[in-house]
C-alpha positions as CSV (number, residue, x, y, z in Angstrom):
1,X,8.0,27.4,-21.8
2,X,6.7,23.8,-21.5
3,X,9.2,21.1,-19.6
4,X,9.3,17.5,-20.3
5,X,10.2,14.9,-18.2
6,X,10.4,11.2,-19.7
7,X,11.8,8.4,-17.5
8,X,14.1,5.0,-18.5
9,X,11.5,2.7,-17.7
10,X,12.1,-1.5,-17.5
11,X,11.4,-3.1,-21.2
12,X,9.8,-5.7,-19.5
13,X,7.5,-4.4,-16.5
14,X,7.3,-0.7,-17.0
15,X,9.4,0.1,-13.5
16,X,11.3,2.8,-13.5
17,X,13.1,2.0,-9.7
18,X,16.5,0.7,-10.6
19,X,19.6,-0.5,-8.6
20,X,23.4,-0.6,-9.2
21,X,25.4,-3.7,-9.2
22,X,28.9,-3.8,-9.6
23,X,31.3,-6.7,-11.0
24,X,35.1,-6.1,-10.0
25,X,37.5,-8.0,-11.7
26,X,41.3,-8.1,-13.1
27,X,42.5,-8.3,-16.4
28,X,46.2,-9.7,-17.0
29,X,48.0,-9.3,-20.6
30,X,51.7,-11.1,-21.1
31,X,53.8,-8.9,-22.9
32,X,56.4,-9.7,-25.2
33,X,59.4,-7.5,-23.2
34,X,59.0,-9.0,-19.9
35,X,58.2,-12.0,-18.2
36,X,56.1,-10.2,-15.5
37,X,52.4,-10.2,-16.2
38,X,50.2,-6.4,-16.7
39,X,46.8,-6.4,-15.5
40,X,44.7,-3.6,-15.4
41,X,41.8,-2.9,-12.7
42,X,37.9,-3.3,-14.2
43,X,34.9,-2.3,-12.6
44,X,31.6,-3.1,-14.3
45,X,28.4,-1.5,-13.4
46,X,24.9,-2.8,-14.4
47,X,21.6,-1.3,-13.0
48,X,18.8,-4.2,-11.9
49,X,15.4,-3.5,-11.8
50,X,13.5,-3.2,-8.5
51,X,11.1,-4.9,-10.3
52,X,11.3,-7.7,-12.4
53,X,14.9,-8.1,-11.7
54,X,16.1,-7.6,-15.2
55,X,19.9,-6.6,-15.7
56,X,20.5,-3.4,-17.9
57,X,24.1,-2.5,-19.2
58,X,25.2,1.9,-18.6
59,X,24.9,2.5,-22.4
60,X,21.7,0.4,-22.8
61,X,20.2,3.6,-20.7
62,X,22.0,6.1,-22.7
63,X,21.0,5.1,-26.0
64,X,17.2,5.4,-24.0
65,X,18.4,8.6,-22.9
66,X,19.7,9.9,-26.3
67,X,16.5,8.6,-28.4
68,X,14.7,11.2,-26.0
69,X,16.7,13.8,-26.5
70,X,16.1,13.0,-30.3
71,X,11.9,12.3,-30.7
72,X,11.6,15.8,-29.0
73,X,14.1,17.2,-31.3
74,X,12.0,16.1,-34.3
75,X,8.9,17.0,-32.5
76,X,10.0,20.6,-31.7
């Protein structure tokens, strides 16, 4: 059985070291029915490379990650 390993590596220096940064924020919404404001709770998370510093977005990776999971599909 032969194992495969392939790693999300930085577009733009080849790194493939990688650290999280979040963004925390509030959204508020008026609503017709009240005079009181909603809001909801947000928490962004990026991932910076060690690298080059270059931000990347959760489903940037994934659709990495996914296109993987498809070559070796096709390659059998």
């Amino acid at each position: 059985m032969d194992v495969f390993q392939e790693y999300f590596l930085c577009d733009d220096c080849r790194n493939m070291d990688f650290a999280r940064i979040y963004h925390f924020s509030m959204r508020f919404y008026s609503v017709n029915f009240s005079d009181e404001l909603v809001y909801e709770r947000l928490t962004e998370e990026l991932y910076q490379c060690t690298g080059c510093k270059k931000i990347f977005t959760r489903e940037q990776i994934d659709k990495t990650l996914t296109g993987f999971k498809k070559l070796r599909k096709v390659k059998g």
